[in-house]
DRENDRENVEX-327227 format. One record per residue (C-alpha): z, y, x. Coordinates in steps of 0.02 Angstrom, whole numbers, plus 50000, padded with zeros to 5 digits. Example, Ala and Ser with C-alpha at 12.3 -4.5 7.8 and 13.67 -1.06 7.14 Angstrom:
<nodes>
503904977550615 503574994750684 
</nodes>
This chain:
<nodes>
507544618653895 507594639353923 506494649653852 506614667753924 505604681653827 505394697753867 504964714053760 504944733653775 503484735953901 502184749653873 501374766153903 502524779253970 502174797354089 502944800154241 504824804554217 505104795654055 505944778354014 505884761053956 507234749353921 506724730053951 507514716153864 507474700053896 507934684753765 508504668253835 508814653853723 509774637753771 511834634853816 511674643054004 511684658853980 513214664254039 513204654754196 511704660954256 511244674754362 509814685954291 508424697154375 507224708554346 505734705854457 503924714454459 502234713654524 500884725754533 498894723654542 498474715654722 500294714854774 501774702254785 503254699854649 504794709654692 506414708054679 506894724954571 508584721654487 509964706754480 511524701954388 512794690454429 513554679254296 515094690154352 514324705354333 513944710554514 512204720854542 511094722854668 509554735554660 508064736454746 508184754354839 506434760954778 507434761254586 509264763654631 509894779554538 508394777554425 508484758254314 510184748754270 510244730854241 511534726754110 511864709354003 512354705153863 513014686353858 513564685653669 511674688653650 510974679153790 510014696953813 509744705553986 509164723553998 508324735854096 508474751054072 507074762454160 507474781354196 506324795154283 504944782154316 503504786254419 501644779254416 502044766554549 503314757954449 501684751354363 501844732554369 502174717954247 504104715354247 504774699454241 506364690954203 507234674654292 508854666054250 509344655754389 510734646654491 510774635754637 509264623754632 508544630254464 507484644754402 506604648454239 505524663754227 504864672454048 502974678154032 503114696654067 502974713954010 501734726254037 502544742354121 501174756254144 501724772954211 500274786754191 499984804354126 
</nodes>
C-alpha cells in the first residue's frame, strides 16, 4: 500500500514562493514516476510538473522558468519548488506516483496566491 502526503501549501503574494513536498511511503519509490498536478475552483486537474524515475522533466508551459520538480529517492520525497507565482497559480496541488497500469494520488495542498 502507498501512502503519498503532501505539505508546504499556503498563503503567499504575487511574486513569492512555495516549495511542495510530497512523502510517499512503501518499497516503489524509486521506480515510479512522480507529478505534480493541480486544480482550481470550477476547473479541471492539470498536469503541472513530472519526473521520471530517471530523472527526465516535463513542465507545463504556464510554470516553465517559474517551479522545478526535483526528487529525492533516499527520502521517497518529491518537491516543488514554486518561484514568481501569480494569483492564478491558486489551486490545490496534488501529487501522483505512477507507472504503467497504476496510480496513487495524496490528498492535496492548499496553494493560494493573493495580495
Amino acid at each position: 500500500q502507498v501512502q503519498l502526503v503532501e505539505s508546504g501549501g499556503g498563503l503567499v503574494q504575487p511574486g513569492g514562493s512555495l516549495r511542495l513536498s510530497c512523502a510517499a511511503s512503501g518499497s516503489m519509490f524509486s521506480s515510479n514516476h512522480m507529478g505534480w498536478y493541480r486544480q482550481a475552483p470550477g476547473k479541471e486537474r492539470e498536469l503541472v510538473a513530472v519526473i521520471s524515475s530517471g530523472g527526465i522533466t516535463n513542465y507545463a508551459d504556464s510554470v516553465k522558468g517559474r517551479f522545478t520538480i526535483s526528487r529525492d529517492n533516499a527520502k521517497k520525497t518529491v518537491y516543488l519548488q514554486m518561484n514568481s507565482l501569480k494569483p492564478e497559480d491558486t489551486a490545490v496541488y496534488y501529487c501522483r506516483l505512477f507507472s504503467p497500469g497504476r496510480e496513487w494520488w495524496g490528498q492535496g495542498t492548499q496553494v493560494t496566491v493573493s495580495s
